[in-house]
VOPA-307405 format. One record per residue (C-alpha): residue in one letter; x, y, z. Coordinates in steps of 0.5 Angstrom, whole numbers, plus 500, padded with zeros to 3 digits. Example, Ala and Ser with C-alpha at 12.3 -4.5 7.8 and 13.67 -1.06 7.14 Angstrom:
<atoms>
ATOM | r | c1 | c2 | c3
ATOM | a | 525 | 491 | 516
ATOM | s | 527 | 498 | 514
</atoms>
This chain:
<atoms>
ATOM | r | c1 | c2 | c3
ATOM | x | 382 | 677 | 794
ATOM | x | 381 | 683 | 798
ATOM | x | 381 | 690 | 795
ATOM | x | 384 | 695 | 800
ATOM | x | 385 | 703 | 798
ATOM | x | 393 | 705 | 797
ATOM | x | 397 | 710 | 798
ATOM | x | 404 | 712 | 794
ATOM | x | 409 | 711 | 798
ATOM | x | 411 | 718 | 799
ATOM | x | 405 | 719 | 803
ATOM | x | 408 | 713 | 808
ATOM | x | 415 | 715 | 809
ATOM | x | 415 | 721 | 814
ATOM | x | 420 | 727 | 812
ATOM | x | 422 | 730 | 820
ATOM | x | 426 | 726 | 825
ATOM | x | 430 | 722 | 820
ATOM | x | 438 | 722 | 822
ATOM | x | 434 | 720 | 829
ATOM | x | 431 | 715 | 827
ATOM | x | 436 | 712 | 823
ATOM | x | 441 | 713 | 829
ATOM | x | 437 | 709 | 833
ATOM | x | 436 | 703 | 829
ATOM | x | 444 | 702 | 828
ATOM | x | 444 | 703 | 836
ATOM | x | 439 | 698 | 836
ATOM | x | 442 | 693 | 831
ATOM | x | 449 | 693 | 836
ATOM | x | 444 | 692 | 843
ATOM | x | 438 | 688 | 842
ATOM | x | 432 | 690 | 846
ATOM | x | 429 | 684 | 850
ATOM | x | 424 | 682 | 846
ATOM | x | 418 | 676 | 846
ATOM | x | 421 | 671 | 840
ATOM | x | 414 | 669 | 837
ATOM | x | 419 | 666 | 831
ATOM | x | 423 | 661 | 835
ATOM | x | 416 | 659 | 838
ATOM | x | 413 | 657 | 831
ATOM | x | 419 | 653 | 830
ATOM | x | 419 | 650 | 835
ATOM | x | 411 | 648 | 833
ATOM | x | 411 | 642 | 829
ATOM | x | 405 | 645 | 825
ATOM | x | 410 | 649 | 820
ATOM | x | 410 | 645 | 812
ATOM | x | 415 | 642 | 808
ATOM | x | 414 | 647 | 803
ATOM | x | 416 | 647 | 795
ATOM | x | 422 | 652 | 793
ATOM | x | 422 | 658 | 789
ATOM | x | 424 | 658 | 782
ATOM | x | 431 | 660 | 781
ATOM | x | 434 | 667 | 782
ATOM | x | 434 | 668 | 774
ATOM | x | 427 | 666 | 773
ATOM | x | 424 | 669 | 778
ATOM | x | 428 | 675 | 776
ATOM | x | 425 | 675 | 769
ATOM | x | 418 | 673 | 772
ATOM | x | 418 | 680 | 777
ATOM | x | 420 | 683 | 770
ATOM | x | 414 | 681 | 766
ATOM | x | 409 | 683 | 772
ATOM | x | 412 | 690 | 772
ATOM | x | 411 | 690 | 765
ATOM | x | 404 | 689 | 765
ATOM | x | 402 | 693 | 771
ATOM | x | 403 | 701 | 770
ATOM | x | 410 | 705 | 770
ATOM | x | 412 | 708 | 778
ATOM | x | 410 | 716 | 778
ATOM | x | 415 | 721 | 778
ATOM | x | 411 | 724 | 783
ATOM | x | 412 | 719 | 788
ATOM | x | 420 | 721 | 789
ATOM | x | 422 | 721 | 796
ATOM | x | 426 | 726 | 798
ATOM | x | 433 | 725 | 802
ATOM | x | 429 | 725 | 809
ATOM | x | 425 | 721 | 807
ATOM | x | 430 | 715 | 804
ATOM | x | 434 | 716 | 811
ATOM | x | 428 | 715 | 815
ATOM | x | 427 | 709 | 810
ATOM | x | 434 | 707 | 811
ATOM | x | 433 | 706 | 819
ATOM | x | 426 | 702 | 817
ATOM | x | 430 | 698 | 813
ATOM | x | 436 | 695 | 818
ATOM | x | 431 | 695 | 823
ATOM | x | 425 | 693 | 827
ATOM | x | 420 | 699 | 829
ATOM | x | 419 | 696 | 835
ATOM | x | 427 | 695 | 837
ATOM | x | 428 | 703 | 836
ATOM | x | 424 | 707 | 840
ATOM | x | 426 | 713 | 834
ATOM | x | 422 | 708 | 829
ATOM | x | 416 | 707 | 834
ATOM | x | 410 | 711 | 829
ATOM | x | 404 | 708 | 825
ATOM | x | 408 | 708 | 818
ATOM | x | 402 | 703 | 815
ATOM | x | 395 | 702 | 815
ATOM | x | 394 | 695 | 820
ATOM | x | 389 | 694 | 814
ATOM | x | 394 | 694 | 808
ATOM | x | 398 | 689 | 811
ATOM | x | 393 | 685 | 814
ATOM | x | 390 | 685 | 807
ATOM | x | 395 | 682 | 803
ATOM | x | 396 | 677 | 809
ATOM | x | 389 | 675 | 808
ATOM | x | 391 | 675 | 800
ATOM | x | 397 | 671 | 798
ATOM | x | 393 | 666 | 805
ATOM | x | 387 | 666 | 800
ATOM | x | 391 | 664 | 793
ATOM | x | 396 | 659 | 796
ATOM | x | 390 | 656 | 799
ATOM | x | 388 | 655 | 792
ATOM | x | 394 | 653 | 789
ATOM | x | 400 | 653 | 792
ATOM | x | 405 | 657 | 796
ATOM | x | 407 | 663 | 793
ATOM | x | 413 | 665 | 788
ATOM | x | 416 | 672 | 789
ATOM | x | 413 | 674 | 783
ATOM | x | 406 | 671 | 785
ATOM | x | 407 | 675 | 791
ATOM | x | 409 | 682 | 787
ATOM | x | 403 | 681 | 782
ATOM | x | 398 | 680 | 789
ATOM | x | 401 | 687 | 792
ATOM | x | 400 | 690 | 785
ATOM | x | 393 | 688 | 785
ATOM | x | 392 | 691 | 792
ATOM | x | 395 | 698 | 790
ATOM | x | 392 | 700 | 784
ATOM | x | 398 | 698 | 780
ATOM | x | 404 | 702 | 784
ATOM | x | 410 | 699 | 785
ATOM | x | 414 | 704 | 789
ATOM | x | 407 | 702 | 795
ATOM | x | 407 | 695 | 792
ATOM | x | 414 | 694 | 794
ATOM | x | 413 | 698 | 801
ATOM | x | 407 | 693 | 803
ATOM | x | 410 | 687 | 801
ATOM | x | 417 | 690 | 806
ATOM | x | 412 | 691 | 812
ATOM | x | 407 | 686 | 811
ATOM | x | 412 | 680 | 810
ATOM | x | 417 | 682 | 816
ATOM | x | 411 | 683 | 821
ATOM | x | 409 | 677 | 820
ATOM | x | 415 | 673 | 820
ATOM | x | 417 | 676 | 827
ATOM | x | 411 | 680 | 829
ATOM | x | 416 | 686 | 831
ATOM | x | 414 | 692 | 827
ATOM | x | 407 | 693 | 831
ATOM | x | 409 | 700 | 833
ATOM | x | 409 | 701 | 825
ATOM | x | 401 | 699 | 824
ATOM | x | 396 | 704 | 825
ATOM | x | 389 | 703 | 828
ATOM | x | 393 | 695 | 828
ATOM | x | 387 | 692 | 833
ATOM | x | 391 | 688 | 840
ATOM | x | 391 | 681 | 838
ATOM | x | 393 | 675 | 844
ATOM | x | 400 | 672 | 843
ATOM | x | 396 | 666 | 840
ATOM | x | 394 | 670 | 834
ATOM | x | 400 | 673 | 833
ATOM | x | 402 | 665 | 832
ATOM | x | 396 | 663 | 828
ATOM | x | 397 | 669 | 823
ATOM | x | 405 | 668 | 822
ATOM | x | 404 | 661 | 822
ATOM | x | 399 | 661 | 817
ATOM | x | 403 | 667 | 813
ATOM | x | 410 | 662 | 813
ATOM | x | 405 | 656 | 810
ATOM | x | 403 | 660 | 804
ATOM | x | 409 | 662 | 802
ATOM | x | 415 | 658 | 797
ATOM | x | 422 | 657 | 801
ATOM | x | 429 | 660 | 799
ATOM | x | 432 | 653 | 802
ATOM | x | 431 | 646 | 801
ATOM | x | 428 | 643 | 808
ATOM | x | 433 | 638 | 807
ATOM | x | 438 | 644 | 810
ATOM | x | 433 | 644 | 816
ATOM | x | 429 | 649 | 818
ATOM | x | 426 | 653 | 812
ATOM | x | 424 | 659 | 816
ATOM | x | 420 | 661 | 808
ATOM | x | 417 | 667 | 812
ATOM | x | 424 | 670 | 814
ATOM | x | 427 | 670 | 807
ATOM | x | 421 | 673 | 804
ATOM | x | 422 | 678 | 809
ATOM | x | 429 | 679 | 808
ATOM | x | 428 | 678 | 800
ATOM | x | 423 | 684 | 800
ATOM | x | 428 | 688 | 804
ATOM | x | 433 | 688 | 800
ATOM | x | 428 | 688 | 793
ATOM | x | 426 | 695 | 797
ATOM | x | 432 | 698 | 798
ATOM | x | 434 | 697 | 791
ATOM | x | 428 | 700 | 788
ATOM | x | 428 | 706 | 793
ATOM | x | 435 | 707 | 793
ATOM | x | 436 | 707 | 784
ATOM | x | 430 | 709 | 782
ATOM | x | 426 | 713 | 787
ATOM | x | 431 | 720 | 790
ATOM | x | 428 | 726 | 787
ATOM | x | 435 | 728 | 788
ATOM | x | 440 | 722 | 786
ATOM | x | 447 | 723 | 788
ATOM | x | 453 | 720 | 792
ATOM | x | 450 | 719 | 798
ATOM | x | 443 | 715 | 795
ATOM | x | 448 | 711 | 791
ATOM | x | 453 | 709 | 797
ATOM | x | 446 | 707 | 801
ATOM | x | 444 | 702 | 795
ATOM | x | 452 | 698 | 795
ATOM | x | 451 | 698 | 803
ATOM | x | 444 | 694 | 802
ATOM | x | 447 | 689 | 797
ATOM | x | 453 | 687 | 802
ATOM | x | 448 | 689 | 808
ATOM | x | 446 | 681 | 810
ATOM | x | 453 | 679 | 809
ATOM | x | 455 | 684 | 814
ATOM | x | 449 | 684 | 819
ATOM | x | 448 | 676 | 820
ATOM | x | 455 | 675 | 823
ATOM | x | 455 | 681 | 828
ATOM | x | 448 | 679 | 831
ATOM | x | 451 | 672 | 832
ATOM | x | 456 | 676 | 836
ATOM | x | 452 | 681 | 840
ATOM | x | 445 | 677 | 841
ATOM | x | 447 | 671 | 845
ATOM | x | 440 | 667 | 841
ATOM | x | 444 | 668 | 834
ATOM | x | 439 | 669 | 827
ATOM | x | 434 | 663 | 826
ATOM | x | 437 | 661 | 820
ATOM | x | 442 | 663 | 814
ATOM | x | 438 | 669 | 809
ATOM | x | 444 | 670 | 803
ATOM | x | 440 | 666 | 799
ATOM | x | 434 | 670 | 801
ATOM | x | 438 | 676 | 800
ATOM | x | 440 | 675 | 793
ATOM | x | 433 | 673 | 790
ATOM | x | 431 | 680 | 794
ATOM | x | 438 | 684 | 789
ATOM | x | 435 | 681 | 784
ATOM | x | 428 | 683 | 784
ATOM | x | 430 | 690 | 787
ATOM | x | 434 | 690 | 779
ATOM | x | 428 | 688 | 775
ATOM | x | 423 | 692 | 778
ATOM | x | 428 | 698 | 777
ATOM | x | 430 | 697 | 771
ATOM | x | 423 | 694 | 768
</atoms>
């Protein structure tokens, strides 16, 4: 497993521009930029794997709260001020590379890419990643924090699933369409599925992202405001019910539609959010 340097959360998130970034990732959500559907292509492919289930939402629930437990508790210190968990917010609803007020390095290339190579490697020898087992690689990678551990999983996981969060990576090196394809394809087969294949198509890599997404906004919105108040606990009841809201208006606006359906994904990302709030 790669060992990569981490950094608090705090440190990712930036403090300036956050009203306008929030504002072009809504104008974003209701007109989509033209863009290249890598995530279509990968499942047109053929090469993507029948792959096994998560455990339910209630065991991965207990599984993510035992991890938590066993890692250190999140710092006081990594508090995000009301900026920031705007600009947070933006992040969360959008593509950084659909929103131009999104477009600027959050991340290092190297962490992502790092826990990319790191849950490959363990599924490799083992089999496709729980969330739990996701969390535990995440925690590993940033010296136990788990506001930066949260974080990394968010990125990495929706860069990997639809490659559309490039302006977010600093230092990230250029990569042909084809290896784009390789490094999703090898994330989607290594990661366990929220949907049966019977169902149709698992799309894993989406409803990690997805899940992630929801489980960031929880912790965020609950635990990390130096400065919780009306406006931090509005943000975190919009998140739960922000899936059910957006899947139907990005069928109505982009003619594509969403590649599958991600409620589950999104209660197993509630779930987790809670346990690793409250652990």
């Amino acid at each position: 497993m790669s060992e990569v340097t981490s950094y608090a959360l705090a440190e990712s998130i930036p403090q300036d521009g956050s009203i306008q970034a929030l504002g072009s990732a809504v104008r974003s959500l209701l007109v989509v930029p033209a863009h290249d559907s890598l995530c279509r292509d990968l499942k047109a492919s053929g090469e993507v794997d029948t792959l096994p289930l998560q455990p339910s939402i209630a065991s991965v629930a207990s599984e993510v709260s035992q991890v938590v437990q066993g890692y250190a508790a999140p710092r006081t210190e990594h508090a995000l001020t009301g900026r920031q968990l705007t600009y947070l917010g933006g992040v969360l609803i959008q593509f950084t590379d659909h929103a131009p007020g999104l477009r600027r390095p959050l991340i290092p290339y190297e962490h992502t890419k790092g826990l990319h190579d790191a849950v490959i490697d363990m599924a490799a020898a083992t089999e496709p990643l729980s969330f739990s087992r996701q969390l535990a690689v995440a925690m590993d990678q940033t010296s136990n924090d788990l506001g930066a551990a949260l974080w990394r999983l968010f990125v990495a996981s929706r860069q990997y699933a639809r490659y559309h969060d490039n302006s977010a990576m600093q230092d990230a090196p250029p990569l042909a369409r084809e290896e784009k394809l390789e490094q999703m394809l090898d994330w989607q087969n290594a990661l366990a599925a929220c949907k049966p294949a019977e169902l149709g198509y698992q799309d894993a890599a989406g409803d990690t992202y997805y899940a992630w997404t929801h489980a960031m906004a929880e912790y965020a919105y609950r635990v990390l405001p130096n400065a919780p108040n009306v406006a931090t606990a509005t943000a975190r009841r919009i998140f739960r019910v922000g899936t059910n809201i957006m899947q139907p208006v990005t069928n109505a606006f982009y003619k594509r539609g969403i590649l599958s359906d991600h409620s589950t994904a999104a209660a197993y990302g509630k779930a987790i959010g809670a346990s690793c709030a409250s652990g």
